[in-house]
C-alpha positions as CSV (number, residue, x, y, z in Angstrom):
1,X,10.5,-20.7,-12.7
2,X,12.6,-23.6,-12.3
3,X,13.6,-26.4,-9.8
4,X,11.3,-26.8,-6.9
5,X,11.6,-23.3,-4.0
6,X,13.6,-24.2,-1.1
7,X,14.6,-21.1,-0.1
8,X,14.8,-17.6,0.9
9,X,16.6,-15.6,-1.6
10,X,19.9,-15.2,0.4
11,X,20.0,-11.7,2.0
12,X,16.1,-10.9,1.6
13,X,15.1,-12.8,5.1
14,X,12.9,-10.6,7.3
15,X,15.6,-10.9,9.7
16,X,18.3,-9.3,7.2
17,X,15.8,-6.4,6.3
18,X,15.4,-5.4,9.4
19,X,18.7,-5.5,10.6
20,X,19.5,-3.5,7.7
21,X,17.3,-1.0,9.0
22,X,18.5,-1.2,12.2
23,X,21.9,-0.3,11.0
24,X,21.2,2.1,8.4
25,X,18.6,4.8,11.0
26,X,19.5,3.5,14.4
27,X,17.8,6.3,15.6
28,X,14.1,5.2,14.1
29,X,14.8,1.2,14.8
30,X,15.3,-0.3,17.8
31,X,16.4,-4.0,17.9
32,X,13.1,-5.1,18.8
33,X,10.6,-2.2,17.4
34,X,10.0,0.9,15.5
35,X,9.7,4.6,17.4
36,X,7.1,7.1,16.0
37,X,8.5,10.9,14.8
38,X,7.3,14.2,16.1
39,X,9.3,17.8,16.8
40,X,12.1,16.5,14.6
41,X,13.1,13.4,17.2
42,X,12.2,9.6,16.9
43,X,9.8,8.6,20.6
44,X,9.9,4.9,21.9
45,X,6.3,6.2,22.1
46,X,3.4,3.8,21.9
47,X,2.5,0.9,22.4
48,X,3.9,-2.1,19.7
49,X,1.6,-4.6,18.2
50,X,2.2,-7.7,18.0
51,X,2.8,-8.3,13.5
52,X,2.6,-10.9,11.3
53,X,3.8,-10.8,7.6
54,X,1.2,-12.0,5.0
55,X,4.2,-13.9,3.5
56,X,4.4,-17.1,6.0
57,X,3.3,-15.8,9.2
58,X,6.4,-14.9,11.0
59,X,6.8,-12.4,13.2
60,X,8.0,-8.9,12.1
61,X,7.3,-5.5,13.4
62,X,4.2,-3.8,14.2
63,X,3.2,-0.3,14.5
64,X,3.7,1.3,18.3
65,X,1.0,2.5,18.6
66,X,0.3,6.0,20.4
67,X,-2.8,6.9,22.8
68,X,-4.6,10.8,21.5
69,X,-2.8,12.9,24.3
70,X,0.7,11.6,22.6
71,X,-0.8,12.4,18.7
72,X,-2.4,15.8,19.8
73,X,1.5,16.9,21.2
74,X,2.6,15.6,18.0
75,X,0.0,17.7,16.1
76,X,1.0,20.6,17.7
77,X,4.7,20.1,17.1
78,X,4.3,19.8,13.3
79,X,2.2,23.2,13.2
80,X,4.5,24.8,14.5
81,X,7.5,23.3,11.9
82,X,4.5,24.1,9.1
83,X,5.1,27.6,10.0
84,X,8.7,27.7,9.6
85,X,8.7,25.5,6.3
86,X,6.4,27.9,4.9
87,X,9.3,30.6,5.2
88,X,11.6,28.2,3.4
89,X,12.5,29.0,-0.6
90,X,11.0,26.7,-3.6
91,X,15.0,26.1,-4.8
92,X,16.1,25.0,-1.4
93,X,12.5,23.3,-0.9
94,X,13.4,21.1,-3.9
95,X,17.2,20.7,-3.0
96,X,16.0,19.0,0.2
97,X,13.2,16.6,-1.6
98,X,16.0,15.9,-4.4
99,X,18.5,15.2,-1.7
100,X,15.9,12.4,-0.2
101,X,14.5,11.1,-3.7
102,X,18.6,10.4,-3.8
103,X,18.7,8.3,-1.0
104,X,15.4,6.8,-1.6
105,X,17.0,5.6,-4.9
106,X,20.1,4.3,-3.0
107,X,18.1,1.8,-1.1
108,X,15.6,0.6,-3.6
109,X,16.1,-3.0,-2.7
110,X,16.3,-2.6,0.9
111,X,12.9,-0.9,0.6
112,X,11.3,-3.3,-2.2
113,X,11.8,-6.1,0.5
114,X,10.3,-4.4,3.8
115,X,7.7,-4.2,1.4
116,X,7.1,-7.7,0.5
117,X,7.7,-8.9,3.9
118,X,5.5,-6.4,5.3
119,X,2.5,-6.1,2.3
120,X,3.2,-9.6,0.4
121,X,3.8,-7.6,-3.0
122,X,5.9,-9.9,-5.4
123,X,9.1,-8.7,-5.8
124,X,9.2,-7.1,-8.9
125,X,6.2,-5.0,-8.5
126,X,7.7,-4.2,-4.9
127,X,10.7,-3.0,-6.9
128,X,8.4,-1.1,-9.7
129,X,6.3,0.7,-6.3
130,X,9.8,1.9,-5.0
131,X,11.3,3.2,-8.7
132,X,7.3,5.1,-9.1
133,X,7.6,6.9,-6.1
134,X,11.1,7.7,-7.3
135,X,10.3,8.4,-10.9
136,X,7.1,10.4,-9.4
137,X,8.5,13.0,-7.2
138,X,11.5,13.3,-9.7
139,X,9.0,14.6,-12.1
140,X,7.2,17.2,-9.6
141,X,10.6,18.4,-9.4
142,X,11.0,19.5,-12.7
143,X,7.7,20.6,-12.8
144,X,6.3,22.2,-9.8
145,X,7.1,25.8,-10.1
146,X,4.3,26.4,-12.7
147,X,2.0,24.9,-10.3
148,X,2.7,27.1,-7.7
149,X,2.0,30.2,-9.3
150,X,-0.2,32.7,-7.6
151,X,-0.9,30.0,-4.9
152,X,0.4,29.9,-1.0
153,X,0.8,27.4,1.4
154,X,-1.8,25.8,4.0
155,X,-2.6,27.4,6.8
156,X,-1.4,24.1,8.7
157,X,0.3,20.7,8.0
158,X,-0.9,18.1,5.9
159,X,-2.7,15.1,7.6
160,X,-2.2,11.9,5.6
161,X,-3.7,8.8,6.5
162,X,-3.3,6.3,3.6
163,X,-4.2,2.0,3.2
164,X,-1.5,-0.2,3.6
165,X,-1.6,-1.6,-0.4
166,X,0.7,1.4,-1.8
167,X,3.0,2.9,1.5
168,X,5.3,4.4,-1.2
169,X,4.0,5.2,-4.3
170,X,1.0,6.8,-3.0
171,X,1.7,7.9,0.9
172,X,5.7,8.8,1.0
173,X,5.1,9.9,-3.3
174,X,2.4,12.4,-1.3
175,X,4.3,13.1,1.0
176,X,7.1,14.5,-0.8
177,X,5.5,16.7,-3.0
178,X,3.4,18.2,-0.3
179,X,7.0,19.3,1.7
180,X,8.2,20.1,-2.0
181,X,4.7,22.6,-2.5
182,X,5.2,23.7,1.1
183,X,4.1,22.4,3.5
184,X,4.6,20.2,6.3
185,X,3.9,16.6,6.4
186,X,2.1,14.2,9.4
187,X,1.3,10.5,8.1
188,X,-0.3,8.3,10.0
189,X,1.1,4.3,9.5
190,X,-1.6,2.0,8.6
191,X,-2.2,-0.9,11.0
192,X,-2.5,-3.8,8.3
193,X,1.5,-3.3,7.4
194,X,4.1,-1.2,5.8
195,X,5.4,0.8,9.2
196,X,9.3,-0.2,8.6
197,X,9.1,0.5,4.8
198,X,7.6,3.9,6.0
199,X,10.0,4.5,8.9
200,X,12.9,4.3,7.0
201,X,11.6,6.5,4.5
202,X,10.9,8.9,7.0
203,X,14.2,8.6,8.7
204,X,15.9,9.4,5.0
205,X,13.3,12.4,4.7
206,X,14.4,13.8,8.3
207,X,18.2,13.6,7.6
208,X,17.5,15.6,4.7
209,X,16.0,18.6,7.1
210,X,12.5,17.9,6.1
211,X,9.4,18.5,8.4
212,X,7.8,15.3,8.4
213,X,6.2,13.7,11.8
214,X,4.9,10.0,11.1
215,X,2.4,8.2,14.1
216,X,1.0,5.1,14.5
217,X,-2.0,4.5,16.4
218,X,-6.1,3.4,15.7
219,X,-7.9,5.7,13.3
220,X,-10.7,6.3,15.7
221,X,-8.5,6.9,18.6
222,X,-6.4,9.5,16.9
223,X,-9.3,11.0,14.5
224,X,-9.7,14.3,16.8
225,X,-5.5,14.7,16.3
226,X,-5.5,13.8,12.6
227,X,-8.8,14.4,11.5
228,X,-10.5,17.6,13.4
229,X,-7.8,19.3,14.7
230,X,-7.5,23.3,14.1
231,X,-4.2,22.9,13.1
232,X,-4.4,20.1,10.6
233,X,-4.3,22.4,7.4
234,X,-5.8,19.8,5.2
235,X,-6.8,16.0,5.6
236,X,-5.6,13.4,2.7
237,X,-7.6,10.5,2.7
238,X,-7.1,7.2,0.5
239,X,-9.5,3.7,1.5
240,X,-12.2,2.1,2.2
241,X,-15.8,3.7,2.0
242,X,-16.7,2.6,5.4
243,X,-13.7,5.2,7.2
244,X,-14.0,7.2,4.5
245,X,-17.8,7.7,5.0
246,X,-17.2,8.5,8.9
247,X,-14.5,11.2,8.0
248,X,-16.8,12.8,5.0
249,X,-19.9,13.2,7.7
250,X,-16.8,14.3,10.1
251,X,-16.0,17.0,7.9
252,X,-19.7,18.0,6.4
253,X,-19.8,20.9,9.4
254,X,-16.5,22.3,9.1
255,X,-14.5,24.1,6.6
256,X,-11.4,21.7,6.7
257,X,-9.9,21.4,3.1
258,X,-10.0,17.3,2.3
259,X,-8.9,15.0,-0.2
260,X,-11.1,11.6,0.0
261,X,-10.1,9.0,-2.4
262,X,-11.9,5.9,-1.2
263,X,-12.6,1.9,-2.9
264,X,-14.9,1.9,-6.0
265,X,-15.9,-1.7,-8.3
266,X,-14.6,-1.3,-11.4
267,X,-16.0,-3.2,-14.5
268,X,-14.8,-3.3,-18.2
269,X,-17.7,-3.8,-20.9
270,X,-17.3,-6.4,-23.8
271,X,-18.9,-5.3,-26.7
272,X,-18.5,-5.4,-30.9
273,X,-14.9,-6.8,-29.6
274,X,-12.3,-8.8,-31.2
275,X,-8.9,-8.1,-29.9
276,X,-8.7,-10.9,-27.7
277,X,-5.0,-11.2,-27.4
278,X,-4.9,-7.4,-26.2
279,X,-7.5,-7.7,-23.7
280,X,-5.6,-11.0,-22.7
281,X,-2.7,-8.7,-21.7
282,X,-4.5,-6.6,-19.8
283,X,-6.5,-8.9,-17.9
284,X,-3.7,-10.4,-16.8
285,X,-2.1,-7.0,-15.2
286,X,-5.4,-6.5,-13.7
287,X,-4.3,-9.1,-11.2
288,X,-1.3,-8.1,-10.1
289,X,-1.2,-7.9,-6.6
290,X,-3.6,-10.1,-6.2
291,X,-6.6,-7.4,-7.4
292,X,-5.6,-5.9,-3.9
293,X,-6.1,-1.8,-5.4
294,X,-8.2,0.3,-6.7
295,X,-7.4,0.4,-10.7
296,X,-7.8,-3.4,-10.5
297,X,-11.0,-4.8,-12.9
298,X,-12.8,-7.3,-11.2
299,X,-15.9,-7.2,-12.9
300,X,-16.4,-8.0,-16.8
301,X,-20.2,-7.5,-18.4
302,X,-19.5,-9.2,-21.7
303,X,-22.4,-9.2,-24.8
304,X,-23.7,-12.5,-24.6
305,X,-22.8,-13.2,-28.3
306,X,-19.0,-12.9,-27.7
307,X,-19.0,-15.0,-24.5
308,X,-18.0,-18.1,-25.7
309,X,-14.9,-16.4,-26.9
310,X,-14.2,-14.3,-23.8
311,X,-14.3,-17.4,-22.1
312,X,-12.0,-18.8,-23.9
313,X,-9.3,-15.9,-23.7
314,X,-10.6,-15.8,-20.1
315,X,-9.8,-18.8,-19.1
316,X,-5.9,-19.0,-21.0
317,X,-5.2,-16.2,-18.6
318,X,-6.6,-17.7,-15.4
319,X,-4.5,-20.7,-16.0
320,X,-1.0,-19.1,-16.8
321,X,-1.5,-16.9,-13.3
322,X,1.6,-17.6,-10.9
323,X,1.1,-17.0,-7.1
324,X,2.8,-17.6,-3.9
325,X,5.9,-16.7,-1.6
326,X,7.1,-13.8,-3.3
327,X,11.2,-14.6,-1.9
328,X,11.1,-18.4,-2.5
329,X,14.0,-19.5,-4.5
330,X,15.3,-23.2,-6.0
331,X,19.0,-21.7,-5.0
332,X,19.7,-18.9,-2.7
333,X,21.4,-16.8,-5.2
334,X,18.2,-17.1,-7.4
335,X,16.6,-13.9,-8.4
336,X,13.4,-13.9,-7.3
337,X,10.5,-15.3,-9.0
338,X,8.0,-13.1,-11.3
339,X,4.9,-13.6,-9.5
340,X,1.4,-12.4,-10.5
341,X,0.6,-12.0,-7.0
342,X,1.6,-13.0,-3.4
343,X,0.1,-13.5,-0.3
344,X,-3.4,-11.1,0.5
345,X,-2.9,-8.8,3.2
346,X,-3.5,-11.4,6.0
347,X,-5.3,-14.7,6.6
348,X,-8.7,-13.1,7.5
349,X,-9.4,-11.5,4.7
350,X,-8.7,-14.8,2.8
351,X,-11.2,-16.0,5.3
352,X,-13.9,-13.8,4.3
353,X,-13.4,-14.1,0.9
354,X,-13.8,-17.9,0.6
355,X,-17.1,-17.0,2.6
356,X,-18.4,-14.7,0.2
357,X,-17.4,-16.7,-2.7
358,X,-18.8,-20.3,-1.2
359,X,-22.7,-17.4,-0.4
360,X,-22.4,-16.1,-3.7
361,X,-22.5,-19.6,-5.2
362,X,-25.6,-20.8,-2.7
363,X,-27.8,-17.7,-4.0
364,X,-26.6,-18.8,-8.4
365,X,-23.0,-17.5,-9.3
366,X,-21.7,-20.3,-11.6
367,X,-18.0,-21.1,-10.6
368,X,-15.9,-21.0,-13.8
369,X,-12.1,-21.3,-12.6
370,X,-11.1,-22.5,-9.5
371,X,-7.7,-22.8,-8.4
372,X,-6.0,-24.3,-5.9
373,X,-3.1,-23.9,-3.0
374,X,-1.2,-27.2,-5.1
375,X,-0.7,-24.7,-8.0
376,X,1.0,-22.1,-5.5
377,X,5.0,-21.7,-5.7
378,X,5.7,-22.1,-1.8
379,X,8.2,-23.4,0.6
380,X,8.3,-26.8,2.1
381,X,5.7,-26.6,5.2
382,X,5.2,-23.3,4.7
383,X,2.4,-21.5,6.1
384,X,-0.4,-20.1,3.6
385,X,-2.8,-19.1,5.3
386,X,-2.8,-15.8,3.7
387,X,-3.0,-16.9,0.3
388,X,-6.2,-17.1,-2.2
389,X,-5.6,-19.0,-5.5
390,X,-7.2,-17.2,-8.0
391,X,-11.2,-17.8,-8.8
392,X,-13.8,-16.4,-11.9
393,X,-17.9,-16.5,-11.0
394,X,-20.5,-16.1,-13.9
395,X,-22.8,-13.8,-12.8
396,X,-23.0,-13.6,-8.6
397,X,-26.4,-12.1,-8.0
398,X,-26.8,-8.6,-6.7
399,X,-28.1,-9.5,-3.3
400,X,-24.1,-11.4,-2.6
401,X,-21.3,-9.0,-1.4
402,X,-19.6,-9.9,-4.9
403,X,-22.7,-8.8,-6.8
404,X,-21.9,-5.2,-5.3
405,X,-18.6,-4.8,-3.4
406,X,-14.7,-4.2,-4.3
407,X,-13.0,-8.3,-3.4
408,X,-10.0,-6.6,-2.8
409,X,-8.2,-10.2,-3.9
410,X,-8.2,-12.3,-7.0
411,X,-11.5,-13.0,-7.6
């Protein structure tokens, strides 16, 4: 990066994004919000919350959200397209998917920058999430029929409710090979960001004659349309243990089929090692998006011979780690800059992790790197209230959150 940021790369405002959209599916954004999708039309249905983005705390778009009586008529809507899908051919199935995987491609960047307005990922790895889900359901295409030997569709539609970290390479990548293996698709938005990157997606998938019905609305409001209804052929589940948990005990006295995938601490172990330079690669990657996903490392238990040298490599990579607005540019026809990592999700969880780092130090962990917001690559008077310079502890006891729990941020 060079020359001081003092500006938006020109074309990549929120305001350009969204008119975009606006232009592009007229039919899924208003001027001043997103409609939800059932029975093949797009509702000003629901209620619109009131969004920030992570990025600098402006206002964008947030999800309408619906009330159960609206999801359950939506439910029922995409049963009853599940059972004509089902009837529909694998070569036309896949014509339809490739058709959409097409015009996912043809608005990469569009999509790359609802997602960093909307999530906070840097721009390249906003790019990289777009071209996976691209690259993805590209392969499934080649390689589905052997799959689907000697197996049938659902009885019913799958019910996708998904975090907000990965809206495209995990929910709409999901998505499409579900439609592609038969069956229809219902996705619920997540409330912490991503509904215009998913909207459009499902506006492409719908012009391309593909049963897909995509809500918004609270988890525990909706959970008896998208979690326990008859209809619902399967439930696909990725986040947190805590909802996670709730929907397992949910599902304990029923014979649903389920996919759970929920958070889990990941830790690598140093020992007899000497390839410090390799593990300095990868340590870096590991923080990519701030450490906000589920393959992200936070935890190293290193033999207490090698330490010193750990620390050494350890603390190299901690220092060369770039963060801050993902869009800011010296000159407006700048690319972007390569960022390790962005904003975190929003300014509470920032919040909560400054508390847990500031207990975890009271009850022993030994700070070893702390940075700081003046290291940050930010617009003048920008807001950053979202944003967590990076920070290693030695040992935070067990009794501490960070002694047991996933940070979700670079820590």
């Amino acid at each position: 990066m060079t020359g001081a940021p003092r500006h938006v790369r020109l074309g990549a405002s929120w305001e350009d994004a969204y008119a975009r959209c606006h232009q592009l599916a007229p039919e899924a954004f208003e001027r001043d919000r997103v409609r939800n999708l059932w029975d093949g039309e797009w509702h000003a249905a629901g209620n619109p919350t009131e969004a920030t983005s992570p990025v600098d705390a402006s206002p964008i778009a947030g999800p309408p959200m619906l009330q159960l009586e609206q999801a359950l008529e939506a439910v029922a809507a995409a049963a009853a397209e599940h059972t004509e899908w089902v009837k529909v051919d694998l070569d036309e199935r896949r014509a339809r998917v490739a058709r959409c995987v097409d015009q996912l491609e043809a608005h990469r960047e569009l999509l790359a920058v609802l997602l960093v307005w909307e999530i906070g990922k840097p721009w390249r790895q906003a790019l990289t999430s777009v071209d996976r889900t691209i690259t993805g359901v590209r392969w499934y295409l080649e390689e589905i029929e052997p799959m689907l030997a000697g197996r049938q569709p659902l009885a019913g539609p799958v019910s996708n409710i998904a975090s907000w970290n990965y809206p495209l390479s995990v929910l709409v990548h999901a998505m499409l090979v579900q439609l592609l293996a038969g069956d229809g698709v219902i996705a619920k938005t997540p409330t912490d960001g991503g509904v215009c990157a998913l909207t459009l997606s499902a506006a492409l998938m719908r012009r391309c004659e593909l049963p897909v019905t995509l809500l918004s609305g609270s988890g525990s409001r909706l959970s008896p349309a998208l979690v326990l209804n008859d209809d619902i052929g399967c439930l696909a589940f990725v986040g947190g243990r805590d909802v996670g948990g709730q929907i397992a005990s949910q599902l304990v006295q029923t014979d649903k089929r389920h996919m759970l995938e929920q958070e889990g601490l990941n830790a690598w172990g140093i020992w007899n090692f000497s390839d410090w330079d390799t593990l300095a690669v990868h340590l870096k990657k590991g923080f990519e998006y701030g450490k906000q996903r589920c393959t992200a490392y936070p935890r190293y238990v290193v033999q207490r011979t090698l330490f010193d040298r750990f620390l050494a490599m350890y603390l190299q990579v901690a220092r060369s780690l770039t963060f801050g607005h993902p869009l800011a540019v010296a000159d407006p026809e700048d690319e972007p800059p390569n960022l390790d990592f962005g904003p975190l999700i929003n300014p509470a969880k920032v919040t909560e992790l400054h508390q847990e780092i500031d207990l975890a130090i009271q009850m022993a962990a030994t700070p070893l790197y702390r940075s700081s917001l003046a290291e940050g690559w930010f617009l003048p008077g920008q807001d950053t209230s979202a944003y967590l310079p990076p920070v290693a502890l030695l040992e935070p006891p067990g009794a501490s959150a960070l002694g047991h729990a996933e940070p979700f941020g670079p820590v």
